[in-house]
VOTI-418408 format. One record per atom (N, C-alpha, C, O): residue in one letter; x, y, z. Coordinates in steps of 0.1 Angstrom, whole numbers, plus 5000, padded with zeros to 4 digits. Layout:
residues N
AXYZ;...
This chain:
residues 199
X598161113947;X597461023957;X596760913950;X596860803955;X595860933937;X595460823934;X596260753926;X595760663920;X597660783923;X598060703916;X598560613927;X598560483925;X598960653936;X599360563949;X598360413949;X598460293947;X597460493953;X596260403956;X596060283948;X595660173952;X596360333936;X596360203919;X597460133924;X597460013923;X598460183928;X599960113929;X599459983939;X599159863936;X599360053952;X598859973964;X597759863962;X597859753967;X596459913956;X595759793954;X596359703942;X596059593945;X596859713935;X597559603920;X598559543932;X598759423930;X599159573940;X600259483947;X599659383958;X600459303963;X598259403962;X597559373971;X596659233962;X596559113966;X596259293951;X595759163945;X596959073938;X596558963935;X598059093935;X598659033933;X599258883945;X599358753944;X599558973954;X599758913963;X598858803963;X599158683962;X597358873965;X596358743970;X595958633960;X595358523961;X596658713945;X596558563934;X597858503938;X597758383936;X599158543943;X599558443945;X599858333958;X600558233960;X599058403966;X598758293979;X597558233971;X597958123966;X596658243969;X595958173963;X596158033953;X595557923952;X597258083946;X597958003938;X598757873949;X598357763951;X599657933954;X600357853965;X599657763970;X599857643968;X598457803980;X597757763980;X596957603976;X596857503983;X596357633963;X595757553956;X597257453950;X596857333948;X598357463949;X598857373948;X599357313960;X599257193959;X599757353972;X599757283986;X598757223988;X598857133997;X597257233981;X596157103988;X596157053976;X595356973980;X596357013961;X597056933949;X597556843956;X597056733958;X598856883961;X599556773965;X599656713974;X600456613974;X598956753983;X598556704002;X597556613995;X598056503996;X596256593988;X595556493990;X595456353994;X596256283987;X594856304001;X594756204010;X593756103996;X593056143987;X594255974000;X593455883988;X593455723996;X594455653997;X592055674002;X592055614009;X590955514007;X589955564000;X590955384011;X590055274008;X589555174020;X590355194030;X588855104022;X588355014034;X588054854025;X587354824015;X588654804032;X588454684028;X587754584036;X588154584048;X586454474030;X586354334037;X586454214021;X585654224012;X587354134022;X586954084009;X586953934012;X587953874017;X585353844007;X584853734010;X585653623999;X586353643990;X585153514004;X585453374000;X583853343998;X582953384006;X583753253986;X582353163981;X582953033978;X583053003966;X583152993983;X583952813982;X582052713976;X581052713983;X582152653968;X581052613962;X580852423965;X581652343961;X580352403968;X580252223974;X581852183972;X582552273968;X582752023976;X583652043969;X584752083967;X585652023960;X584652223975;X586152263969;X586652273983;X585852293992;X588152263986;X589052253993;X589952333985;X590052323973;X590852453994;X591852493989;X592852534005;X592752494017;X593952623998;X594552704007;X594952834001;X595352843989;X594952914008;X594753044006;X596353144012;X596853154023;X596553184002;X597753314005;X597953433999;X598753453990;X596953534006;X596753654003;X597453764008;X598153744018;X597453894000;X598254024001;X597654063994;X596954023985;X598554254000;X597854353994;X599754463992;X600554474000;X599754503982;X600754613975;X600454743972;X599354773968;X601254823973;X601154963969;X600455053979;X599955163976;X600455003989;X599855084001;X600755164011;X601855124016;X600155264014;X601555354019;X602055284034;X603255294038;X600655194045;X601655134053;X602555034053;X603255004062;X602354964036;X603554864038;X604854904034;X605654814035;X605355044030;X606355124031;X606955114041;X608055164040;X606655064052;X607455094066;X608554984068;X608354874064;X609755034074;X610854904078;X611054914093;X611954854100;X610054984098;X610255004111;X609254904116;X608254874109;X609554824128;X608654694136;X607854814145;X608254914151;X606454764143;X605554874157;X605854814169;X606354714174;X605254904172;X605354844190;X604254754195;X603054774195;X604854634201;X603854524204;X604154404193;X603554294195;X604954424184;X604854284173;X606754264173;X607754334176;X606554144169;X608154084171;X608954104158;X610254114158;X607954114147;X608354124128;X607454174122;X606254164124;X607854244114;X606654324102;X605754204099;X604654224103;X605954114094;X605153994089;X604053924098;X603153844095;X604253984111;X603153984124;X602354064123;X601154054124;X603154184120;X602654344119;X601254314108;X600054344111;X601654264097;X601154314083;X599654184088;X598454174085;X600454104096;X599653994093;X598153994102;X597153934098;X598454074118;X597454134126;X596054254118;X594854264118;X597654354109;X596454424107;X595654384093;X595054464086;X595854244090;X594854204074;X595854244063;X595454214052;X596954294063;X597854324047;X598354204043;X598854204032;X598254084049;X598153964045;X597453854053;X597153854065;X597053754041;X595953674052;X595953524046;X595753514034;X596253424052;X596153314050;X595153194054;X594453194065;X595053104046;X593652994053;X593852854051;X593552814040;X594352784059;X595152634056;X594152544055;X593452524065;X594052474040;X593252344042;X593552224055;X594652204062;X592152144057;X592052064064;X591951974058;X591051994049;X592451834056;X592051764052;X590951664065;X590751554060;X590651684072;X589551624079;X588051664069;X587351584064;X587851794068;X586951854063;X586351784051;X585051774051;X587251734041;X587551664027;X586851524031;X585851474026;X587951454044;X587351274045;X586151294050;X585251224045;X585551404061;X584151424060;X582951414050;X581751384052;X583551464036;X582951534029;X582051674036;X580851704033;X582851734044;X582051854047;X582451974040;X583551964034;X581852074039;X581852184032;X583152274043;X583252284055;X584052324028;X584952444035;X584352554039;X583552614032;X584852614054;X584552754060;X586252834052;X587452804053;X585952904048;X586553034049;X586553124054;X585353124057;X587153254059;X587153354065;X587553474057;X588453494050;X586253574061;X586653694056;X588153754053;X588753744063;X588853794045;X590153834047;X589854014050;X589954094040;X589554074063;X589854184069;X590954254072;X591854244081;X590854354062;X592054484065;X591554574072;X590754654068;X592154574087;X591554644096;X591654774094;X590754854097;X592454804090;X592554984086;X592555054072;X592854974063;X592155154069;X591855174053;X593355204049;X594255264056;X593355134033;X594355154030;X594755244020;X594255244009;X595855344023;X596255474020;X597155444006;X598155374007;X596755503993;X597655463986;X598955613989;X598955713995;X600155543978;X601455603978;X601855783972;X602555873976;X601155753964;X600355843953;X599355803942;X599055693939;X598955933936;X598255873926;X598555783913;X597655733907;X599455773912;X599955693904;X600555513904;X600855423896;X600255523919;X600555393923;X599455303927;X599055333938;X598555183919;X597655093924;X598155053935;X599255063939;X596954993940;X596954913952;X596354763946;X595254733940;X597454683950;X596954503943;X596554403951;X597454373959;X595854363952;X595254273960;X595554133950;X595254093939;X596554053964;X596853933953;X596453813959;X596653803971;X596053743955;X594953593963;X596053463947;X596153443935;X596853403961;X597353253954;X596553143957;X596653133970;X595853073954;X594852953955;X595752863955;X596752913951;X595852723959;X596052643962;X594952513960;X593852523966;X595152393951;X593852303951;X593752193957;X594452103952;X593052163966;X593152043973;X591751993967;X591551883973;X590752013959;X589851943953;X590351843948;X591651823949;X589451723940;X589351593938;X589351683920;X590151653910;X588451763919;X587951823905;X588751973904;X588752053913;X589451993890;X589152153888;X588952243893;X588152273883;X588852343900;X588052463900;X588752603893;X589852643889;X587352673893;X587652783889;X587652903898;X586552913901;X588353003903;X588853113905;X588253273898;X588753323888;X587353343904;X587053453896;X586553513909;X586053463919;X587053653905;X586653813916;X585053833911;X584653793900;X584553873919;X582753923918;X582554003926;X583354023935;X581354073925;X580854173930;X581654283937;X581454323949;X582654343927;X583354443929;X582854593923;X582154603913;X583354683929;X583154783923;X584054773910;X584954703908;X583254883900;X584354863888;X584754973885;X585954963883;X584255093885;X584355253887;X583755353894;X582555363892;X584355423902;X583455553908;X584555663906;X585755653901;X583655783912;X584455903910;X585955903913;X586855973910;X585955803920;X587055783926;X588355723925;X589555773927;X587755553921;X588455493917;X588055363907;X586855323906;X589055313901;X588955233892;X589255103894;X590455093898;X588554973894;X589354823894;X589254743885;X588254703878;X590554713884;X590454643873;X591054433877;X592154383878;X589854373877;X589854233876;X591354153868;X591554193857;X592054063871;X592353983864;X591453853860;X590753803868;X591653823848;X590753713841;X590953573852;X591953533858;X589453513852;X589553433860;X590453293856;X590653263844;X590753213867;X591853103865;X590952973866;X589852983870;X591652863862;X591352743861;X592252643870;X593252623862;X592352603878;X593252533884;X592852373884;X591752333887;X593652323881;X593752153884;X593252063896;X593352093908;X592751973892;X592851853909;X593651813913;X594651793907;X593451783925;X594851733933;X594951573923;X594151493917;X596351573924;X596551413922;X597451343936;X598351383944;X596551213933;X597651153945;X598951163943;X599251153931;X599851173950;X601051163958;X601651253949;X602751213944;X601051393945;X601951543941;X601251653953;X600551643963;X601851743947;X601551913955;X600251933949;X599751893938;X599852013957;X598752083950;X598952223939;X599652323943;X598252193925;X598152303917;X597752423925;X597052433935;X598652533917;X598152673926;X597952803911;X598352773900;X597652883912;X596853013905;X596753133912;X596353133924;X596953223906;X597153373914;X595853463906;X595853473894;X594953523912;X594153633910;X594353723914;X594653713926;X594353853909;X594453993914;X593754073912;X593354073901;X593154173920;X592254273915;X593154433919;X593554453931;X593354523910;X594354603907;X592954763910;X591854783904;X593554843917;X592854953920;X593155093922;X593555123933;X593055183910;X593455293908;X593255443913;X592155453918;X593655503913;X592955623912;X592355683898;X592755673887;X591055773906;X590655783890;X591155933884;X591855963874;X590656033896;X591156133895;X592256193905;X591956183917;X593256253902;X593856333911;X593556413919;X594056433930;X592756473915;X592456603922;X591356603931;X590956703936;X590656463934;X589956463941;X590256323952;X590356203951;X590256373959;X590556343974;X589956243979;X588856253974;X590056143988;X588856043989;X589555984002;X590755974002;X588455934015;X588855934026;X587955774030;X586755784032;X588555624031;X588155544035;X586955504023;X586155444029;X586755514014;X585855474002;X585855284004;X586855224007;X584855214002;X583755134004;X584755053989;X584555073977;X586054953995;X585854893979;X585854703986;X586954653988;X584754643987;X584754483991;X584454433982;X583554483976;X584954323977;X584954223967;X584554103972;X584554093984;X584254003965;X584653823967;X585153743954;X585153763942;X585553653962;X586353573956;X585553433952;X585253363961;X585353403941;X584053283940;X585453153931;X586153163922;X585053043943;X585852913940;X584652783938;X583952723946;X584852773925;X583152673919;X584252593911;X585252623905;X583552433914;X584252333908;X583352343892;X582252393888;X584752263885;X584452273871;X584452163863;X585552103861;X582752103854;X582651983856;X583751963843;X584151843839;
């Protein structure tokens, strides 16, 4: 009888180490890894540009399916903030009045693919200044428990000249996970983008 007993309980905890096991790797690999974005413009006396922003590596731009209510993904992406654009005025310029920009808002947090895949946030500048400017990300997070960003080096772009295109420059700010195993739901990552002419 008690040997029974030894038998029965050793097959009982076995069991529960390996649901346990199961388990712990079923929420490993379910974890959710998620971010909120608002990321600003600081346009400095001066500068005139145009703006063509996006964002990569996010699990809703995976989709080839059109939602319901939009005519093209590129409506799709473009309603919900995964891309955002800002067209110079040249009225603004013959004024000499100062450029407004607009926040670039991603309305929904964005879900990375897995852990292994950044999410990039890519900003092309365009220069319609008279002068130079310079291009640099600020006031970003740089690490938490969570996640990691990592800045590209700030750019220098050219002045317009008469009768060409305008110089353009790409910034990106690249965002990791830090740990796997820890889970993260809509995390706080807003940046800005500072455009200061350069004497």
């Amino acid at each position: 009888m008690r040997r029974r007993i030894i038998i029965a309980t050793t097959v009982i905890s076995m069991i529960l180490c390996l649901t346990l096991l199961v388990y712990s790797v079923y929420a490993h690999l379910n974890q959710s890894f998620s971010i909120s974005n608002t990321i600003g413009f600081n346009p400095s006396q001066n500068v005139y540009v145009s703006l063509d922003c996006s964002v990569s590596g996010a699990k809703q731009l995976q989709t080839t399916q059109i939602p319901d209510g939009y005519t093209s993904l590129d409506e799709y992406f473009e309603d919900m903030g995964f891309t955002h654009k800002e067209e110079f005025n040249s009225t603004d310029k013959e004024l000499n009045k100062p450029q407004t920009l607009q926040n670039w808002q991603i309305k929904e947090s964005l879900e990375f693919v897995d852990f292994e895949t950044p999410i990039v946030y890519t900003i092309r500048v365009y220069n319609y200044s008279d002068m130079a400017i310079r291009v640099s990300i600020s006031d970003y997070v740089k690490s938490t428990e969570f996640f990691i960003n990592t800045p590209s080096n700030s750019v220098v772009i050219e002045g317009l000249k008469q009768g060409q295109e305008p110089s353009s420059a790409v910034i990106t700010l690249t965002t990791k996970i830090a740990e796997r195993t820890k889970g993260f739901n809509k995390e706080n990552n807003d940046f800005k983008i500072v455009l200061e002419t350069v004497a």
